[in-house]
C-alpha positions as CSV (number, residue, x, y, z in Angstrom):
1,X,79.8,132.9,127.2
2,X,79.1,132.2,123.4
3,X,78.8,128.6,122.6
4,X,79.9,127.0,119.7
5,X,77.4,125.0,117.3
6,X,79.6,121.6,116.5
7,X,80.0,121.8,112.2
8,X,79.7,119.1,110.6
9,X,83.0,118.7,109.6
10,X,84.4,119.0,113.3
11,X,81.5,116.1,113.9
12,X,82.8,114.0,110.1
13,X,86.6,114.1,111.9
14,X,85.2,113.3,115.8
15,X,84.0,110.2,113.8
16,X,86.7,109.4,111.5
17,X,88.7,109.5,115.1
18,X,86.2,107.4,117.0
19,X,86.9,104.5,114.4
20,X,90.8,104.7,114.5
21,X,90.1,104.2,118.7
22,X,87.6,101.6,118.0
23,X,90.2,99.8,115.5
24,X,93.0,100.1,117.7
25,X,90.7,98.9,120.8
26,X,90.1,95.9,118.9
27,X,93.5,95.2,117.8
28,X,94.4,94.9,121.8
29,X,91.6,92.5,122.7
30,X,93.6,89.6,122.6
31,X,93.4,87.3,119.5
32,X,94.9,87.8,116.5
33,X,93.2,90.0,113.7
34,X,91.3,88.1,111.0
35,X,91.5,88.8,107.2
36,X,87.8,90.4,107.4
37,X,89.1,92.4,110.6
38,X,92.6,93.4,108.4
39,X,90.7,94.0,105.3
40,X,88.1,96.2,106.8
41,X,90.9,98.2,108.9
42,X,92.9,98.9,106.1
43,X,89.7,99.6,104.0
44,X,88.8,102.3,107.2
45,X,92.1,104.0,107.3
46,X,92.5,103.9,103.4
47,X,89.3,105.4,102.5
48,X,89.4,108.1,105.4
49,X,92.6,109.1,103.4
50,X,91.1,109.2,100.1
51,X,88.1,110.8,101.5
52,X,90.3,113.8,103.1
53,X,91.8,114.3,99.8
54,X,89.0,114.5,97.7
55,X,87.2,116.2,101.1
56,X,90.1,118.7,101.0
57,X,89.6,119.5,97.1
58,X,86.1,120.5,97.8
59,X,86.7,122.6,101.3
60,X,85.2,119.3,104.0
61,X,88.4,117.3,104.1
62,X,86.5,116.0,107.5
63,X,83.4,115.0,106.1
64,X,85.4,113.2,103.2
65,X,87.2,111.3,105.5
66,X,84.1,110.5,107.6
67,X,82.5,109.2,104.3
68,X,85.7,108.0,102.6
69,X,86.5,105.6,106.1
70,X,82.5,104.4,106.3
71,X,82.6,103.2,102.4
72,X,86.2,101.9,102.9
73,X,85.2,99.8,106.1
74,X,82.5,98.3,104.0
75,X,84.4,97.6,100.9
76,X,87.5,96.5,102.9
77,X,85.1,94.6,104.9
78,X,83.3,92.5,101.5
79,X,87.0,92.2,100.5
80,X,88.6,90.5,103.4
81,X,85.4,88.5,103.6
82,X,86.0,86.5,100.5
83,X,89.9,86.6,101.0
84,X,89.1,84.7,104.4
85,X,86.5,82.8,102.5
86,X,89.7,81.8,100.2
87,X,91.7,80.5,103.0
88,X,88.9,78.6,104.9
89,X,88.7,77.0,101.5
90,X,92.3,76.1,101.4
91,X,92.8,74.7,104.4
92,X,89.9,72.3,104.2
93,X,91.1,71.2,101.2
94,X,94.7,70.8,102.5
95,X,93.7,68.8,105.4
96,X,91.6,66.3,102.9
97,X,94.9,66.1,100.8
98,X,96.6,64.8,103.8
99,X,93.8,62.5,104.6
100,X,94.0,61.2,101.5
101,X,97.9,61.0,101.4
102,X,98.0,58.7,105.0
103,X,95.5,56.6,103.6
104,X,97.7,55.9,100.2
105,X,100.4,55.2,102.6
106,X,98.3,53.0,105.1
107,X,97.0,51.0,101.7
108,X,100.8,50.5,100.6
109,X,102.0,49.0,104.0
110,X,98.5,46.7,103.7
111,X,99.5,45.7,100.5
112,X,103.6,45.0,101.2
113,X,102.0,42.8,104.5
114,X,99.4,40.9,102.3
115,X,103.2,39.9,99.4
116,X,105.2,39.4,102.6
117,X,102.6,36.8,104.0
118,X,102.1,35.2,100.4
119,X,106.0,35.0,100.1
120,X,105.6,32.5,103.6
């Protein structure tokens, strides 16, 4: 029985396919998916495509795709990373406008009370 030596492209797609299950694992864990988690998914599944392309141009479409998902993960990862960064940002900052705003409007009914006593 002749046993066959794993390439590494065979080992570059066994990868590429371990991340889609790992991805798609995570997407059923219960919470919803965070910008980092989206970024760094679509990253993975963009760059494995790229990779395959260029990987297919030079004859290791599986190794390309191994490569292309890894730097794609990372880059999708940094991306969604200051995208979330963004939002945290937002909110805060729309939570301290409405702070602000029901304080205004606390001050104004102070101030219509203070006339409406003077008026007396």
């Amino acid at each position: 029985m002749k046993k066959c030596k794993p390439t590494l492209e065979r080992r570059s797609s066994l990868f590429v396919i371990g991340l889609l299950v790992l991805f798609g694992l995570n997407g059923c864990s219960g919470g919803a998916l965070t910008t980092r988690e989206k970024g760094a998914g679509i990253g993975a599944v963009g760059g494995a495509g790229a990779g395959a392309l260029i990987g297919t141009a030079v004859g290791r479409p599986g190794a390309g795709a191994a490569i292309g998902g890894v730097l794609g993960l990372g880059a999708g990862a940094l991306v969604g990373d200051q995208l979330q960064g963004h939002e945290n940002t937002n909110q805060q900052q729309q939570q301290q406008i409405q702070a602000n705003q029901a304080e205004v409007e606390r001050q104004r009914l102070e101030l219509q009370r203070m006339k409406r006593q003077r008026e007396y």
